[in-house]
C-alpha positions as CSV (number, residue, x, y, z in Angstrom):
1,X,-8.9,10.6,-10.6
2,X,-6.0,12.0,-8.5
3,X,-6.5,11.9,-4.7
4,X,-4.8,13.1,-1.3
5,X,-5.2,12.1,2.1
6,X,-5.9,14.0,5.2
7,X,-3.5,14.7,7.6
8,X,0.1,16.2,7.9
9,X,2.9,14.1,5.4
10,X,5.4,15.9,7.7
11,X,3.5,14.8,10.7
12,X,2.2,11.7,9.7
13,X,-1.0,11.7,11.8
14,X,-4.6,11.6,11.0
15,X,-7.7,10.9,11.9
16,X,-11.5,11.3,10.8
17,X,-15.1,10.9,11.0
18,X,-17.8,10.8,7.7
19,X,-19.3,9.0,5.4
20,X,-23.4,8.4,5.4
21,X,-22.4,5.0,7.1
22,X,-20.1,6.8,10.5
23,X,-16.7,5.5,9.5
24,X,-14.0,6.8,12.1
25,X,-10.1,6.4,11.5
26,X,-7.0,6.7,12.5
27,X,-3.1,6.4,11.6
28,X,0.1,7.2,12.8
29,X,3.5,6.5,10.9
30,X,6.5,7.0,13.1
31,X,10.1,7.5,11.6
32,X,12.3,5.1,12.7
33,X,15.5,5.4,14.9
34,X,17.9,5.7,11.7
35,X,18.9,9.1,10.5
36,X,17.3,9.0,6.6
37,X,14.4,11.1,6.4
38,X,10.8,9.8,6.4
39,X,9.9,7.5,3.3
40,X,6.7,6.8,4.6
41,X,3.2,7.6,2.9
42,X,-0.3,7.3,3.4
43,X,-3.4,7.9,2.1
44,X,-6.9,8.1,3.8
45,X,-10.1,9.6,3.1
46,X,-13.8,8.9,2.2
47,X,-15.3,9.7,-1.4
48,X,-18.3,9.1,-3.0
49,X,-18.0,7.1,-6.3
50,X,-21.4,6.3,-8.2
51,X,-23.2,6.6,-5.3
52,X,-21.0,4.6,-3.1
53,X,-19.4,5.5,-0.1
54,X,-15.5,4.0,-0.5
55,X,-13.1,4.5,2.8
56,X,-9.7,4.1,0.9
57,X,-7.1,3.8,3.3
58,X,-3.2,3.1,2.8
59,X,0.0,2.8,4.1
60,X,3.3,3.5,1.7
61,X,6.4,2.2,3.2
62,X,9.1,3.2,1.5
63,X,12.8,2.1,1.1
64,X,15.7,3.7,-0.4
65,X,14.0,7.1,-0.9
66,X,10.7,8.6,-1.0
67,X,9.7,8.1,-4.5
68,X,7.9,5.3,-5.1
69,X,5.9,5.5,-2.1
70,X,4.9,9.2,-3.4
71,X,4.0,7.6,-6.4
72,X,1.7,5.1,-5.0
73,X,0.0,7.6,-2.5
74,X,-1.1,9.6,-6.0
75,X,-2.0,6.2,-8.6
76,X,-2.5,3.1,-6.6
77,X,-6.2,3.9,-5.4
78,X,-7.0,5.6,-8.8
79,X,-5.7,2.8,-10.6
80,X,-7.8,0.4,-8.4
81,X,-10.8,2.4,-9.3
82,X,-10.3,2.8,-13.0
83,X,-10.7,-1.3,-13.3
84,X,-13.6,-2.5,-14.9
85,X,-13.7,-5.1,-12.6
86,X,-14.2,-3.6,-9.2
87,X,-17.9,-3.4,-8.3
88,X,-18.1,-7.4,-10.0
89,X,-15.0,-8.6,-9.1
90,X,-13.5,-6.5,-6.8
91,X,-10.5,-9.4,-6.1
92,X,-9.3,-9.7,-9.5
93,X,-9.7,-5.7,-10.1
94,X,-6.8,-5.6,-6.8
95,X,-5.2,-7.5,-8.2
96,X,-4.5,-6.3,-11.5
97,X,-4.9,-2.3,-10.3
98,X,-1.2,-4.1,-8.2
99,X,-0.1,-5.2,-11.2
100,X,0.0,-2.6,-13.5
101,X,0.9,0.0,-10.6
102,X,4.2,-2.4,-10.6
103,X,4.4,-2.2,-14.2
104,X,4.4,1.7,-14.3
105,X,6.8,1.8,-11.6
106,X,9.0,-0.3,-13.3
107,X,8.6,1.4,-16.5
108,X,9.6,4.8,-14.6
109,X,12.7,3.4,-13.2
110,X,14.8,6.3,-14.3
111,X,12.5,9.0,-13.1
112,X,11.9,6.9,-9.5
113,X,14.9,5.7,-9.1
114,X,15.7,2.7,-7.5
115,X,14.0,2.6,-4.3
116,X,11.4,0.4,-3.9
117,X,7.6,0.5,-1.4
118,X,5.5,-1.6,0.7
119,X,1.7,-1.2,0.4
120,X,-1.4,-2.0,2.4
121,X,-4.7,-0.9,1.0
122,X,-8.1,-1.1,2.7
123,X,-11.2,-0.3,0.8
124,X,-14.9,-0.1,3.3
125,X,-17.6,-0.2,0.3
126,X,-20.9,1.5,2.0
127,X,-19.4,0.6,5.4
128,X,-20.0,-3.4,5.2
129,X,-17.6,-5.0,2.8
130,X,-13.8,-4.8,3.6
131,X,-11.1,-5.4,1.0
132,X,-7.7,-5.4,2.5
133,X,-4.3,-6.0,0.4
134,X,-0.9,-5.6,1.0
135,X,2.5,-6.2,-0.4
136,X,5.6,-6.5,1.6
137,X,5.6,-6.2,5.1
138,X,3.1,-3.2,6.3
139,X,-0.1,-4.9,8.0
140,X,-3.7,-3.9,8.2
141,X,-5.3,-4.2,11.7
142,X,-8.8,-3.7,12.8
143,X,-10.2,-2.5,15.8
144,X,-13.6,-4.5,16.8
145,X,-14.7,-4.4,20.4
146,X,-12.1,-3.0,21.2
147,X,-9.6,-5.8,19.9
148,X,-7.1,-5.7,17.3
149,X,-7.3,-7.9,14.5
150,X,-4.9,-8.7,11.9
151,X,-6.7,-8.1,8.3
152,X,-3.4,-8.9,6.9
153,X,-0.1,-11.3,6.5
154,X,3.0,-10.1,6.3
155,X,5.7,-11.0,3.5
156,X,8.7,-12.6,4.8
157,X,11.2,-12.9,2.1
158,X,12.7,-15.5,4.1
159,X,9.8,-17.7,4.1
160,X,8.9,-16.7,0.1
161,X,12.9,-17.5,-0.8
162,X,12.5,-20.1,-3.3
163,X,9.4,-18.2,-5.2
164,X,12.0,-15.3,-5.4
165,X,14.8,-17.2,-6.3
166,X,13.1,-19.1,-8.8
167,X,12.3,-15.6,-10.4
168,X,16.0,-14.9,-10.8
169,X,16.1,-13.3,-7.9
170,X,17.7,-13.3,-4.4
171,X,17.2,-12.9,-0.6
172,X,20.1,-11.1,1.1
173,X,20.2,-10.5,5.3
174,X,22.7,-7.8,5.2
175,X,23.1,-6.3,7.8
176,X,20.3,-8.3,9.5
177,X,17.2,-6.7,7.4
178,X,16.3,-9.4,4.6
179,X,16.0,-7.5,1.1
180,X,14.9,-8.9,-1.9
181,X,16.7,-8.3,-5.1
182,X,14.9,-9.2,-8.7
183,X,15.7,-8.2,-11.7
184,X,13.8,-5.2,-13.3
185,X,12.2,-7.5,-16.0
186,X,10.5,-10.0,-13.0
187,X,9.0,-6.7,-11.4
188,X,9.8,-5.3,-7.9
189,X,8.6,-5.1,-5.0
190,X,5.9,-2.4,-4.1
């Protein structure tokens, strides 16, 4: 199962209404002030799986090229789905679906290159049960009443140094950004 979001990539704006439970949503990705091209993805829409209405919702956030984040925007939510887990144990089934999304990446290296992804996933099961993840820094925030709450927190590599370091790896703040650097057979960063 292969899926695409609504909306413009170029434009990176969205929005909908559907679902037998009314689900409404929005997203907007903005390109920042530097002068690389977008390397942002996202993915939202609202499918019927055995009976179920899922909202599957995501943001890609991409670094050093556009590849990876493509590559989540077309597996991670399949993946996810695919787990045997997911109506039982929809935690562990994540969690794993994470996993082995890593795993492919990193076993694609030569056709992704070397960039690397954020990820924030949000899954509404029948519009009542909300199952939020995220790696990296991109945040999930919901609107209730009309108040923004944060469904996720952020990684700070700063704060996560000596679980990175103790991997092999290593925080750098050049020039000011903190990156992580791991090597390939620790995983990466999606």
């Amino acid at each position: 199962m292969q899926f695409t979001g609504h909306g413009s990539i170029a434009s990176g704006k969205g929005k909908g209404c559907q679902g037998q439970v009314k689900v409404c949503y929005g997203y907007n990705l903005v390109r920042g002030k530097t002068n690389h091209p977008m390397e942002d993805y996202h993915f939202a829409d609202l499918v019927d799986v055995k009976g179920n209405d899922l909202g599957l919702f995501a943001i890609y956030d991409g670094h050093l090229g556009d590849t990876v984040p493509a590559y989540l925007q077309k597996n991670l939510f399949s993946n996810i789905l695919k787990e045997e887990e997911f109506w039982t144990h929809t935690d562990r089934a994540i969690t794993k679906a994470y996993e082995k999304t890593d795993q492919a990446i990193l076993s694609h290296t030569p056709d992704l290159g070397q960039g690397g992804s954020t990820a924030v996933t949000a899954i509404l099961v029948n519009g009542r049960k909300l199952w939020v993840a995220n790696v990296g820094d991109s945040r999930a925030v919901l609107l209730k009443g009309g108040k923004p709450i944060q469904m996720s927190i952020d990684h700070d590599p700063n704060v996560e140094r000596s679980v990175i370091e103790s991997r092999g790896g290593f925080v750098s703040n050049m020039p000011g950004v903190p990156s992580i650097f791991l090597h390939a057979k620790h995983g990466t960063l999606i």
